[in-house]
DOTI-310170 format. One line per field, with one value per residue: x, y, z of N, C-alpha, C in turn; chain. Coordinates in Angstrom, 2 decimals, always signed. Layout:
REM residues N
n.xx <- [X:...]
n.yy <- [Y:...]
n.zz <- [Z:...]
ca.xx <- [X:...]
ca.yy <- [Y:...]
ca.zz <- [Z:...]
c.xx <- [X:...]
c.yy <- [Y:...]
c.zz <- [Z:...]
chain <- [A:...]
***
This chain:
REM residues 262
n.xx <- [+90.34:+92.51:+93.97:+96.62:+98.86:+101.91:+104.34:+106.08:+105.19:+102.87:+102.03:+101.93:+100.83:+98.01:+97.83:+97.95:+96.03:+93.84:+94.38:+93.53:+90.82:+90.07:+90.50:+92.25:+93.91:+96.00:+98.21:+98.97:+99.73:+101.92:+103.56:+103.06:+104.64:+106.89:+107.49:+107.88:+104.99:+104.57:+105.38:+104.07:+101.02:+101.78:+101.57:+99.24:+97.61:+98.73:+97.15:+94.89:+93.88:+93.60:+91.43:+91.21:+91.89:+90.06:+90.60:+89.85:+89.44:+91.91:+92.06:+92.44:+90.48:+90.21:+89.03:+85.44:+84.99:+87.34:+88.82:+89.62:+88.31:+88.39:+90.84:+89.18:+86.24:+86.15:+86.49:+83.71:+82.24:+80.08:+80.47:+79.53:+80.13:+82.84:+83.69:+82.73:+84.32:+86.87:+86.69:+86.83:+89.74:+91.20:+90.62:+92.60:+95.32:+97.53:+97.96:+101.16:+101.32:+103.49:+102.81:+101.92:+100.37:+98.75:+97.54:+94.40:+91.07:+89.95:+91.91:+92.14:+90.24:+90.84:+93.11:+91.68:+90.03:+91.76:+92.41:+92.08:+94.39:+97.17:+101.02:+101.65:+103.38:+103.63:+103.90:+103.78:+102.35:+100.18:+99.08:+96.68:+96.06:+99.16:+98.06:+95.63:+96.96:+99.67:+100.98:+99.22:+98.30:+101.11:+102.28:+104.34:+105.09:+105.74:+106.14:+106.41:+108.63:+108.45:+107.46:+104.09:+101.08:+98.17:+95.67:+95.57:+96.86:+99.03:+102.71:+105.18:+107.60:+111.51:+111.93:+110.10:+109.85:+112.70:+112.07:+109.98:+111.39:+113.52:+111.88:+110.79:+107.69:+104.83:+102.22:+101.15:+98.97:+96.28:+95.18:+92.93:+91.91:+90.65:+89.27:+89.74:+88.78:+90.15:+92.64:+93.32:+94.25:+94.07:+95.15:+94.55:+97.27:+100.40:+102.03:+101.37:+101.32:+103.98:+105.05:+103.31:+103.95:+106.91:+106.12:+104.98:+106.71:+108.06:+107.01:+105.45:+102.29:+100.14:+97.61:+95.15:+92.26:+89.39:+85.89:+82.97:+81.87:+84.21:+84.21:+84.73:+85.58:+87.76:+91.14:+93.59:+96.45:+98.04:+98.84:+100.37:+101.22:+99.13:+99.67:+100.89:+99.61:+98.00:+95.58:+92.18:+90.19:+86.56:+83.39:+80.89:+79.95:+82.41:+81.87:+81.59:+83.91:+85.76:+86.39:+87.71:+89.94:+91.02:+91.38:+93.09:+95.29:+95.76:+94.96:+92.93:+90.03:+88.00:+84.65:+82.58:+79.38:+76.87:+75.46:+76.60:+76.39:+76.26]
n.yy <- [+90.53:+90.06:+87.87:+87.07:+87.15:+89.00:+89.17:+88.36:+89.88:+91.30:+88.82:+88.75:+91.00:+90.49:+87.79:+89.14:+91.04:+88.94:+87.66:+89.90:+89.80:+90.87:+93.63:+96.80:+99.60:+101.23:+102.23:+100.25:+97.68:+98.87:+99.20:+96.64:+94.61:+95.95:+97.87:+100.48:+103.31:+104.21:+101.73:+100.25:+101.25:+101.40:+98.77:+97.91:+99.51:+97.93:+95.53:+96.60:+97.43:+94.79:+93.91:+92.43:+93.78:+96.67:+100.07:+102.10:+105.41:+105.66:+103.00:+99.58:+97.27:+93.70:+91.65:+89.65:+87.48:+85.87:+85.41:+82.64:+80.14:+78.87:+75.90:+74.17:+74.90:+74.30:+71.59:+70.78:+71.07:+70.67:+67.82:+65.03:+65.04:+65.82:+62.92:+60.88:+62.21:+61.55:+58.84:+57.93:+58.79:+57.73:+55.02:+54.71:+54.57:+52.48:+49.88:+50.33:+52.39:+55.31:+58.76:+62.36:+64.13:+67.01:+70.24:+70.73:+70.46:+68.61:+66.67:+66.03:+64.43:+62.59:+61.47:+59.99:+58.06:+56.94:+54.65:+52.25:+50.75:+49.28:+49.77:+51.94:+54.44:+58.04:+61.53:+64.67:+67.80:+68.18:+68.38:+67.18:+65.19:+63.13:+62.75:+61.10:+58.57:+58.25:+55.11:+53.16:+50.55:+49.58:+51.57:+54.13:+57.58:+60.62:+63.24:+66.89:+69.30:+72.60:+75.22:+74.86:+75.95:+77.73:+78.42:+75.78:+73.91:+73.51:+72.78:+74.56:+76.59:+76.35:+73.40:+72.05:+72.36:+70.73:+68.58:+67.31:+67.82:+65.98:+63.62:+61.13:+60.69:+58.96:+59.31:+62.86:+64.41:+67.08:+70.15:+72.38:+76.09:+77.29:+76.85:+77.89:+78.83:+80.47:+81.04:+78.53:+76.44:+77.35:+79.14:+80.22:+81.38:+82.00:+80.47:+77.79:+77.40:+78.09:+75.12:+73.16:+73.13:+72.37:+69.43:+68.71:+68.56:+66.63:+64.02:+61.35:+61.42:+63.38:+65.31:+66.49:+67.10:+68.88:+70.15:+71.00:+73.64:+75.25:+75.62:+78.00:+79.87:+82.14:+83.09:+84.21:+83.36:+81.84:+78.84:+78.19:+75.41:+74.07:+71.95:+70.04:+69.01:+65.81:+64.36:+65.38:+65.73:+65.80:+66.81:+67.51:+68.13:+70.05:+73.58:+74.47:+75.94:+75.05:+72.49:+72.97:+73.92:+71.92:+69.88:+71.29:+71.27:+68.65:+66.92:+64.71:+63.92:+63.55:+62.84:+62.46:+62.46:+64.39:+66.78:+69.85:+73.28:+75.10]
n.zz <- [-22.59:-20.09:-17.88:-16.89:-14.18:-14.76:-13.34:-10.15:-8.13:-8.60:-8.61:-5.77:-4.66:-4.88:-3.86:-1.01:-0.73:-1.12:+1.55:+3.19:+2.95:+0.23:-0.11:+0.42:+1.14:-0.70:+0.77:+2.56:+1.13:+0.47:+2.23:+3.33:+1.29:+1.35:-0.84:-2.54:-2.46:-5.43:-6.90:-6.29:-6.99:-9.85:-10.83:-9.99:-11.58:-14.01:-13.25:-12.76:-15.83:-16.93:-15.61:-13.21:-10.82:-8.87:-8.54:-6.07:-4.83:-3.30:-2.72:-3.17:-4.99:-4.65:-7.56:-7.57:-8.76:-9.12:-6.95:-4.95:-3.13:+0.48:+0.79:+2.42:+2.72:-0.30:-0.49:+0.61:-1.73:-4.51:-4.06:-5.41:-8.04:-8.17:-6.67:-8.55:-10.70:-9.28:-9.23:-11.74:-12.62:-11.09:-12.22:-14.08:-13.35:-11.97:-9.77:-7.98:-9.58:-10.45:-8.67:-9.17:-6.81:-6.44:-4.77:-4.92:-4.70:-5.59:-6.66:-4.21:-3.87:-5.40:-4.43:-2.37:-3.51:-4.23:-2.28:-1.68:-3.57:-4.68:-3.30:-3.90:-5.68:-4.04:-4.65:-3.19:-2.88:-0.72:+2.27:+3.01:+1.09:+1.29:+4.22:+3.89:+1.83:+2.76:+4.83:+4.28:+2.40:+1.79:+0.37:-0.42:+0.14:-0.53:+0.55:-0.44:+1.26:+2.75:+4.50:+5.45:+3.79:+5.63:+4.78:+2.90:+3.21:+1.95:+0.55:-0.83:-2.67:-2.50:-1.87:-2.15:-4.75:-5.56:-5.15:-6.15:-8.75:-8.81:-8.20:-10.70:-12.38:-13.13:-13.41:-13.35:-11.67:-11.69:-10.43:-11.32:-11.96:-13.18:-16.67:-20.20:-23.10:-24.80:-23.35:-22.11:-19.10:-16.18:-12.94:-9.64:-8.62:-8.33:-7.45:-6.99:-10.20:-11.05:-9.75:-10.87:-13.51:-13.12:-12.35:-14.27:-16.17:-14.85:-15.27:-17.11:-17.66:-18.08:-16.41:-16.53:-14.01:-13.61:-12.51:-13.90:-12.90:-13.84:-16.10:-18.65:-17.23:-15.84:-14.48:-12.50:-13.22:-16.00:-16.96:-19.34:-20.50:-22.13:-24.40:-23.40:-21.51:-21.25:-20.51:-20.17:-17.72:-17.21:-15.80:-16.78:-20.65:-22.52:-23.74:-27.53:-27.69:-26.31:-26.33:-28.66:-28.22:-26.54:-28.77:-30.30:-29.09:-28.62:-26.76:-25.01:-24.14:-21.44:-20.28:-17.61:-17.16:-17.69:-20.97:-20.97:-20.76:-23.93]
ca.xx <- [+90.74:+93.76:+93.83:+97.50:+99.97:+102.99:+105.61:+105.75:+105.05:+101.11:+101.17:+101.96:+99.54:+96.48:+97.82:+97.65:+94.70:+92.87:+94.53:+93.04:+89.44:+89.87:+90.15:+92.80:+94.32:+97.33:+99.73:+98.64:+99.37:+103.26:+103.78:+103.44:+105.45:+108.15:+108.03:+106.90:+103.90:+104.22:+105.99:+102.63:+100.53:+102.18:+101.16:+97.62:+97.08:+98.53:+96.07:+93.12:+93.45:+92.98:+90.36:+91.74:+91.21:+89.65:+91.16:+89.08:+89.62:+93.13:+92.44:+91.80:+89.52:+89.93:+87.27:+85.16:+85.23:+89.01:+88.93:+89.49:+87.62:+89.52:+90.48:+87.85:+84.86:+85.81:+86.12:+82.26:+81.02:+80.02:+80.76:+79.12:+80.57:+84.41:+83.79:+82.62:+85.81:+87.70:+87.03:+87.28:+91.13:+91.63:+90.60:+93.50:+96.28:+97.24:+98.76:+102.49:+102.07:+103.97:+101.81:+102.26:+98.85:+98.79:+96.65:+93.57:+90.51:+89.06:+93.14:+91.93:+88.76:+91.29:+93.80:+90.53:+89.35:+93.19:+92.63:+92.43:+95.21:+98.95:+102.08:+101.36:+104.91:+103.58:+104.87:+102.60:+102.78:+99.35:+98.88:+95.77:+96.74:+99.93:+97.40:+95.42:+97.76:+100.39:+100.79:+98.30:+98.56:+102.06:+102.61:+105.72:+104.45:+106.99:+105.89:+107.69:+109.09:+108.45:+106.64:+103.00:+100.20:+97.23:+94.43:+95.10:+97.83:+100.23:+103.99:+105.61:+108.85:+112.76:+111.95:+108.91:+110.07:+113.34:+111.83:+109.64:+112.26:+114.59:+111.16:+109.82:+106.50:+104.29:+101.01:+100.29:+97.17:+96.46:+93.89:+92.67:+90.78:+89.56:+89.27:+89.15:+89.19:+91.61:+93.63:+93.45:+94.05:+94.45:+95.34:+94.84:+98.31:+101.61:+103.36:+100.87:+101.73:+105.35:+104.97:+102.77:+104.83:+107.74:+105.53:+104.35:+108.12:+108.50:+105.33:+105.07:+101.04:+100.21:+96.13:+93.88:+90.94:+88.07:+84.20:+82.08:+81.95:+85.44:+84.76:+84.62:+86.04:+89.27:+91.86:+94.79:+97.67:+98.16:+99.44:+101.05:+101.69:+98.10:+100.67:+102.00:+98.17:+97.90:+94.00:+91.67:+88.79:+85.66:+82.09:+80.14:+80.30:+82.81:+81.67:+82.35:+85.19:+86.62:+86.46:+88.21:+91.05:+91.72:+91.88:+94.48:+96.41:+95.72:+94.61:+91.85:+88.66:+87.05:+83.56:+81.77:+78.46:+75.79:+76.43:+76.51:+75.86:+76.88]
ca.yy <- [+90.69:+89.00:+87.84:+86.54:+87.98:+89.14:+89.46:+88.22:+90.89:+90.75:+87.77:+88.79:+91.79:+89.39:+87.29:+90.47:+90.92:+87.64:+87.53:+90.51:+89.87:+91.66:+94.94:+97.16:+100.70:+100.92:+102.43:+99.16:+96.92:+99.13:+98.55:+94.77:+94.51:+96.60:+98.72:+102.26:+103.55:+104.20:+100.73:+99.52:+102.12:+100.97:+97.13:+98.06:+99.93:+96.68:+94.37:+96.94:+97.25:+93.39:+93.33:+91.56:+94.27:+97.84:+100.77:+103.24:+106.45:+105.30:+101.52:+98.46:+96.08:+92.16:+91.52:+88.30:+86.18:+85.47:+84.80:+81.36:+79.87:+77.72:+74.04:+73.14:+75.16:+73.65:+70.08:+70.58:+71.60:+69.71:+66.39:+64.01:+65.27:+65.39:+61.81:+60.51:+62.48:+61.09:+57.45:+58.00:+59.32:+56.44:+53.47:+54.58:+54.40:+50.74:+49.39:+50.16:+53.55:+56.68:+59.80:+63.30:+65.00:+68.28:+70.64:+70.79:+69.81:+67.47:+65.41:+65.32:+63.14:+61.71:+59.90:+59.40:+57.06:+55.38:+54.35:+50.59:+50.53:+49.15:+49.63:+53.39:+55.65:+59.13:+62.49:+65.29:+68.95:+68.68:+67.43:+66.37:+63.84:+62.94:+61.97:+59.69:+57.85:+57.71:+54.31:+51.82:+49.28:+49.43:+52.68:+54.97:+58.82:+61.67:+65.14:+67.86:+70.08:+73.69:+75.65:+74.35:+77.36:+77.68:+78.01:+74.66:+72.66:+73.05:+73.25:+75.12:+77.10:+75.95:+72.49:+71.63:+72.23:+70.41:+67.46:+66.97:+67.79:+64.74:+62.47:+61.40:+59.76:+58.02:+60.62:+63.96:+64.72:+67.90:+70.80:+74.19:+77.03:+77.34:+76.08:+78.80:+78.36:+81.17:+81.01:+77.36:+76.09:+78.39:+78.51:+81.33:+81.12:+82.18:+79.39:+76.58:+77.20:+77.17:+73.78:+72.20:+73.06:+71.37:+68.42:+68.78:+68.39:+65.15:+63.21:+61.28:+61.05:+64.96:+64.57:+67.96:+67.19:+70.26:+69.48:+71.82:+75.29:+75.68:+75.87:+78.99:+80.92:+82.86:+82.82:+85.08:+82.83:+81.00:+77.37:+77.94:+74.33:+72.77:+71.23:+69.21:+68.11:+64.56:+63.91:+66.29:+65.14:+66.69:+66.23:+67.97:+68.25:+71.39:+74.26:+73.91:+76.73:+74.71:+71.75:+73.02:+74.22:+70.22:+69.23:+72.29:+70.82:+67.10:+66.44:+63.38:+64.30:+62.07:+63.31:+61.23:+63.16:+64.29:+68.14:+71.23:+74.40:+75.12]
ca.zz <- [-21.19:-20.18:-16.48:-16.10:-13.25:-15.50:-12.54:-8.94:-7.41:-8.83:-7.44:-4.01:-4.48:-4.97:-2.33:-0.09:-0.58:-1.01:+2.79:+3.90:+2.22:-0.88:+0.04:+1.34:+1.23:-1.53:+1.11:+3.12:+0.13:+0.20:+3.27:+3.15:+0.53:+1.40:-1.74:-2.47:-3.50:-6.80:-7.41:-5.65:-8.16:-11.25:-10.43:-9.53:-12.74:-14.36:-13.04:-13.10:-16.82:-17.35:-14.74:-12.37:-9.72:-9.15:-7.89:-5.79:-3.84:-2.73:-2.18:-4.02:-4.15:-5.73:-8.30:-6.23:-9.42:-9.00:-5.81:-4.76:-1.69:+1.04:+0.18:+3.41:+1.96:-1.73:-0.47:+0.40:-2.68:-5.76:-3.93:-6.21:-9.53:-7.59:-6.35:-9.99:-11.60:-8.65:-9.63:-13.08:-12.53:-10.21:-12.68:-15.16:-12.27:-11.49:-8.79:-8.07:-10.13:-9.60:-9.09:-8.30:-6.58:-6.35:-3.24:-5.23:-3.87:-6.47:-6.40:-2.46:-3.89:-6.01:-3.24:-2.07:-4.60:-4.30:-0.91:-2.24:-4.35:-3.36:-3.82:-5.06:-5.32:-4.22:-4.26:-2.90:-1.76:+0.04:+3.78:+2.68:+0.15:+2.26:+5.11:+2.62:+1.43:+3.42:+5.90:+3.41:+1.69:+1.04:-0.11:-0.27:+0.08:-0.38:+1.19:-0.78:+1.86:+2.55:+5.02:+4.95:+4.45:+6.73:+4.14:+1.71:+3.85:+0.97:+0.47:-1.88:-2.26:-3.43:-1.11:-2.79:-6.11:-5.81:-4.72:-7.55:-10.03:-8.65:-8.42:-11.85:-12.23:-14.52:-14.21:-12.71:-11.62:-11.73:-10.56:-11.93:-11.09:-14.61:-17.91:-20.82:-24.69:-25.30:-22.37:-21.13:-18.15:-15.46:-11.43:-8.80:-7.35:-9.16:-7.11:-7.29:-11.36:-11.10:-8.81:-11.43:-14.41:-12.51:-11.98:-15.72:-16.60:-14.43:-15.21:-18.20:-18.19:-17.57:-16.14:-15.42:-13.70:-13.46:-12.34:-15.14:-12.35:-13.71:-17.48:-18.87:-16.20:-15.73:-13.25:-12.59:-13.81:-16.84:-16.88:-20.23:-20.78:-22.85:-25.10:-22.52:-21.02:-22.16:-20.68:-19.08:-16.81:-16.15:-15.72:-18.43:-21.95:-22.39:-24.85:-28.48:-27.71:-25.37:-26.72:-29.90:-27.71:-26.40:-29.95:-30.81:-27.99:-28.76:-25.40:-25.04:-23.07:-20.74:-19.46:-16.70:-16.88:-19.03:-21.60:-20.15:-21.66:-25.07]
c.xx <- [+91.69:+94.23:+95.22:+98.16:+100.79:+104.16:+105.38:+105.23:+103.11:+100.94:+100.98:+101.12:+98.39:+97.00:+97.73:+96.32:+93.79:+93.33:+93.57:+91.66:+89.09:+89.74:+91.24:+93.15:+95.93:+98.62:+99.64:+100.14:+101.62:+104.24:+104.04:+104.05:+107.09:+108.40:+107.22:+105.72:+103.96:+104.35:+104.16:+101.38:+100.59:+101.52:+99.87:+97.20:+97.40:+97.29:+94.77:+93.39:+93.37:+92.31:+90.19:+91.09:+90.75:+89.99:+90.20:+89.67:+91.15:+93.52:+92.06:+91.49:+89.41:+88.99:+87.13:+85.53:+86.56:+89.65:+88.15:+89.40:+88.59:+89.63:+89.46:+86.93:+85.06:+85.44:+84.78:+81.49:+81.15:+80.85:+80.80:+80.07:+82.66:+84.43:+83.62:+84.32:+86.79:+87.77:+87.24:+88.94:+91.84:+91.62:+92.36:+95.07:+95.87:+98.33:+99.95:+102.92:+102.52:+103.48:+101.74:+100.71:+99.45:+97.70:+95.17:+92.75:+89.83:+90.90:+93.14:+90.99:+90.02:+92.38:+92.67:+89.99:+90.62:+93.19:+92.77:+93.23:+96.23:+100.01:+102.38:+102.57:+104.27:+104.04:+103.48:+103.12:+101.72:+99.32:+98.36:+95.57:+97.58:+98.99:+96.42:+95.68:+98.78:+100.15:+99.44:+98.63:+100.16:+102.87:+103.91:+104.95:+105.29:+106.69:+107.11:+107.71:+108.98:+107.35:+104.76:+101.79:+98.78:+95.91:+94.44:+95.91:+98.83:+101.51:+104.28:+106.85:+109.95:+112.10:+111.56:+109.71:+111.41:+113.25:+111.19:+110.39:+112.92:+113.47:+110.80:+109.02:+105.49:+102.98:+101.69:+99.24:+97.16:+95.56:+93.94:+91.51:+89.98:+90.14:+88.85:+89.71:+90.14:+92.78:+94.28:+93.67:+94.77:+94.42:+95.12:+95.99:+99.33:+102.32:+102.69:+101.04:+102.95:+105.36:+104.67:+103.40:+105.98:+107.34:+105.34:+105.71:+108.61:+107.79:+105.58:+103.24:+100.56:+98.28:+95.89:+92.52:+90.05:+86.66:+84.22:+81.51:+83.01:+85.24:+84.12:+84.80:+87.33:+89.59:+92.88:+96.20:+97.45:+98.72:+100.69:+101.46:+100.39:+98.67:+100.58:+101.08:+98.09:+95.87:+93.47:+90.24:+87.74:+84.31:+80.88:+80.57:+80.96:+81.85:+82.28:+84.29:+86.29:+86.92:+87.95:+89.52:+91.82:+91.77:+93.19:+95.60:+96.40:+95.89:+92.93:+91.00:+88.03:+86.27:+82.89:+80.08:+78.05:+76.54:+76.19:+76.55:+76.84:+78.03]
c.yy <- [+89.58:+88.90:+87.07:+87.46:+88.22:+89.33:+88.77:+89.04:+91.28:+90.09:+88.14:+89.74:+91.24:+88.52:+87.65:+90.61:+90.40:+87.29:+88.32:+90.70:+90.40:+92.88:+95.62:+98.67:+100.56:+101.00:+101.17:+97.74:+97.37:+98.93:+96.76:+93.88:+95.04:+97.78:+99.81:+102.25:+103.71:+102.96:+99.89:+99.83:+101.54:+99.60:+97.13:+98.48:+98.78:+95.95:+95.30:+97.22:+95.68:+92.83:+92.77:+92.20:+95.92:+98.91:+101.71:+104.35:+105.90:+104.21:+100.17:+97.41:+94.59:+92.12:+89.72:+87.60:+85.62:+85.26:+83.43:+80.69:+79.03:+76.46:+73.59:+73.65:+74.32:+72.08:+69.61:+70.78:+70.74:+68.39:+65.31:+63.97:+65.06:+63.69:+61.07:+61.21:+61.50:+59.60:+57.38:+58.13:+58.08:+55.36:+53.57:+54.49:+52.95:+50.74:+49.31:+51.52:+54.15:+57.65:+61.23:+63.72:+66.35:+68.96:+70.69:+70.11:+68.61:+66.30:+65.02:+63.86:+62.06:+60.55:+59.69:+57.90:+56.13:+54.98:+52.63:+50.32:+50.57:+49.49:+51.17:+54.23:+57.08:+60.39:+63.42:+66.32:+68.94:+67.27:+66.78:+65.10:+62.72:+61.92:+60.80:+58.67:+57.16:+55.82:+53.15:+51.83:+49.20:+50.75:+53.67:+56.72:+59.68:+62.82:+66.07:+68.87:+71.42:+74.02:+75.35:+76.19:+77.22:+77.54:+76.42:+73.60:+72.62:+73.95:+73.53:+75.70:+76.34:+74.22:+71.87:+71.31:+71.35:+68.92:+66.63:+67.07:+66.18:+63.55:+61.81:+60.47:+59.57:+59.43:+61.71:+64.55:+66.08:+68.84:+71.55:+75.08:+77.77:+77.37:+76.68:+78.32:+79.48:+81.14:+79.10:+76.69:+76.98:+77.95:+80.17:+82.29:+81.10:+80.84:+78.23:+76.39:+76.90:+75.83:+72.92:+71.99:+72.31:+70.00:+67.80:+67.39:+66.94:+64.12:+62.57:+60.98:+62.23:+64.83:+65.97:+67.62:+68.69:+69.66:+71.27:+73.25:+75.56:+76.06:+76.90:+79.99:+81.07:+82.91:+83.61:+85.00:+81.59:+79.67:+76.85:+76.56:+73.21:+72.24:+70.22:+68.41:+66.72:+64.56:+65.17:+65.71:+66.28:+66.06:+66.36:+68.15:+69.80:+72.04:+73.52:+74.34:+75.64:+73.11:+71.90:+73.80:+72.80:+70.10:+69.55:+71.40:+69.44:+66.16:+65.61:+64.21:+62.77:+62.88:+62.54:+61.59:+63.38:+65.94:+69.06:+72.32:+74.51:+76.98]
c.zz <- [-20.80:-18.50:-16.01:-15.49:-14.91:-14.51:-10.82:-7.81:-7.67:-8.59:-6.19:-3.70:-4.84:-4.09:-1.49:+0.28:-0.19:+1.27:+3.59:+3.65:+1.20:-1.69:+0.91:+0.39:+0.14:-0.39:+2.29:+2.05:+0.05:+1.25:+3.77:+2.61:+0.51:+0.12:-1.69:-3.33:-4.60:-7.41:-7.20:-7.12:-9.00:-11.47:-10.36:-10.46:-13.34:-14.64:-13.16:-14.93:-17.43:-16.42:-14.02:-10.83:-9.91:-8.48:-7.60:-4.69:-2.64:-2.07:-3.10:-3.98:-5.65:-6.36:-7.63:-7.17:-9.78:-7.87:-5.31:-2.58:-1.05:+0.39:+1.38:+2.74:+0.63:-1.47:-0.02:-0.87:-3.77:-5.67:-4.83:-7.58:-8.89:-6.99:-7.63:-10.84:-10.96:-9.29:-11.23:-13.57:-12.14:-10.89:-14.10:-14.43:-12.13:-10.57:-8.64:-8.91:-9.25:-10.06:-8.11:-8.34:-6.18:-5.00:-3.73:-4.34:-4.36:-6.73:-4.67:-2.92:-4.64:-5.15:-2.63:-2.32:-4.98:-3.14:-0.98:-3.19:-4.01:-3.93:-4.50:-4.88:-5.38:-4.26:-4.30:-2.50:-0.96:+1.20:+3.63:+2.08:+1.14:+3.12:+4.42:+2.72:+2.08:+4.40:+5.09:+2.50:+0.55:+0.72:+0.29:-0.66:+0.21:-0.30:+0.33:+0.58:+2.07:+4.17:+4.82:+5.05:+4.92:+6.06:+3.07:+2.44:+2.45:+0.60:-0.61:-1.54:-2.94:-2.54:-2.21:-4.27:-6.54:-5.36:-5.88:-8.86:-9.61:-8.27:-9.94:-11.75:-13.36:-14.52:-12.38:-12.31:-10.82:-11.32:-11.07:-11.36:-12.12:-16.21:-18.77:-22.32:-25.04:-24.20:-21.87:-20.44:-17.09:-13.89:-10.63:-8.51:-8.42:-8.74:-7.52:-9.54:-12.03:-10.98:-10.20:-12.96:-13.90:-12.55:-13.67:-16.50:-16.24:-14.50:-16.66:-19.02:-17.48:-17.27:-15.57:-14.87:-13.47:-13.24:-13.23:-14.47:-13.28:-15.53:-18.20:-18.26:-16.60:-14.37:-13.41:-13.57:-14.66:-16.94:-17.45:-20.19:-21.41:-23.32:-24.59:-21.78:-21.97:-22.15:-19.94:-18.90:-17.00:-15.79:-16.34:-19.61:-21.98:-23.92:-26.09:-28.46:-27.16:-25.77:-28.31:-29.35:-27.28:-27.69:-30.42:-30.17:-28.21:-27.18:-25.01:-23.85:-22.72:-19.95:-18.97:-16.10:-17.80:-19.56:-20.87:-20.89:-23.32:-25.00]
chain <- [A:A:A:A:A:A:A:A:A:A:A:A:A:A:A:A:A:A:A:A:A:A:A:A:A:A:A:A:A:A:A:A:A:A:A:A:A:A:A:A:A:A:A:A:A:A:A:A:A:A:A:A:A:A:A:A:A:A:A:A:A:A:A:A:A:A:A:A:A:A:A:A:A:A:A:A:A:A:A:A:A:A:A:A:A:A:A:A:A:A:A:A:A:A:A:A:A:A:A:A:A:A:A:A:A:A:A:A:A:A:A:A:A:A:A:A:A:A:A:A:A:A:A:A:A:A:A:A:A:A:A:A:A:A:A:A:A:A:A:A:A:A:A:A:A:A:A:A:A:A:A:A:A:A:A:A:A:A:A:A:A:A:A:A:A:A:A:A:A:A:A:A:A:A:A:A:A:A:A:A:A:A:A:A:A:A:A:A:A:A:A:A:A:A:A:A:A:A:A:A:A:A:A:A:A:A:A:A:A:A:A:A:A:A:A:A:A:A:A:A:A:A:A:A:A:A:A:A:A:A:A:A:A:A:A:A:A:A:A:A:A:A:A:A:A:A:A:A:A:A:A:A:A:A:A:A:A:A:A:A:A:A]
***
């Protein structure tokens, strides 16, 4: 089962959706889009044969486990284990780096956990971060540009992305929305994958954090870039699978927690 978009246009039909709760009427779905039903059709059979979503009686409905909760509900959950990753991320950053965060909610814990550290060169698409950071101890904070969106506070678009191309920076710190041994590292959000490949590209210390919900799950869109992962965080011991996918990739594990399922 193979859960990446293949075109933009599957993205924007799971963004449709995920807007309207997960559930809508196809000629809804053609309408919102501007294109015709069948173009709609064709796309929906797509994604329902890699399970993505399910087509019924002339409407279709998101499957839940690919749907990704707000960044306010996430930044409540599994506190402890995102505050432990967070400082873990934070002790390998020194004073005066340059570091792109991303909208995630576990790189929120992470300018979090830089709130005592000076001199930091940031570049950010999320408000969240941004507000952080910005205005202490020194710090230079560079908002990429774009329309901000209402569920995560984060910019994206040509702004965004041309901001981070003409920054470059020492790490990336990075989120995901899940961590799979044949696929590996995955994101909700067609754009938040562009973005971070951009970021990937300008970073020379490429950093995924994940807390241990995230591993062994699937996510819509592919990352395509383990290669290019230098470290990846988490908080449990990954599977063997998954484990034997960081090696493929020659990407260092750092776990700040006890094992987790096999």
């Amino acid at each position: 089962m193979n859960l990446k978009t293949t075109n933009q246009r599957e993205d924007e039909i799971l963004r449709a959706l995920a807007r309207v709760g997960g559930s809508c009427r196809v000629s809804f779905l053609a309408n919102e889009l501007g294109v015709t039903l069948e173009t709609i059709r064709r796309n929906v059979r797509n994604l329902e044969e890699r399970s993505i979503v399910r087509k019924v009686h002339g409407g279709v409905h998101l499957l839940e486990d690919i749907l990704e909760p707000t960044l306010e509900s996430r930044l409540d959950k599994k506190v402890d284990a995102k505050e432990k990753l967070a400082k873990a991320v934070a002790e390998i950053i020194s004073d005066g780096d340059s570091v792109f965060l991303d909208i995630g909610s576990t790189t929120a814990y992470v300018a979090k956990a830089l709130k005592n550290h000076k001199d930091l060169f940031v570049v950010t698409n999320s408000v969240v971060v941004a507000n952080e950071l910005a205005a202490h101890n020194n710090n230079r904070v560079y908002m990429a540009g774009g329309e901000l969106r209402p569920h995560d506070g984060g910019a994206f678009g040509v702004e965004a992305q041309e901001l981070i191309k003409r920054l470059n920076v020492r790490f990336a710190i990075l989120s995901v929305g899940a961590v799979n041994a044949d696929l590996g590292f995955m994101l909700h959000d067609l754009q938040e994958a562009n973005l971070a490949r951009i970021a990937i590209e300008s970073a020379q210390v490429r950093v995924v954090v994940a807390d241990g919900e995230k591993l062994g799950k699937r996510a819509p869109v592919t990352l395509q870039a383990a290669q290019d992962i230098n470290l990846f965080f988490t908080d449990v011991q990954p599977s063997r699978s998954i484990e034997k996918m960081l090696i493929e990739n020659e990407i260092d594990l750092v776990v700040t927690d006890g094992p987790g399922p096999d």
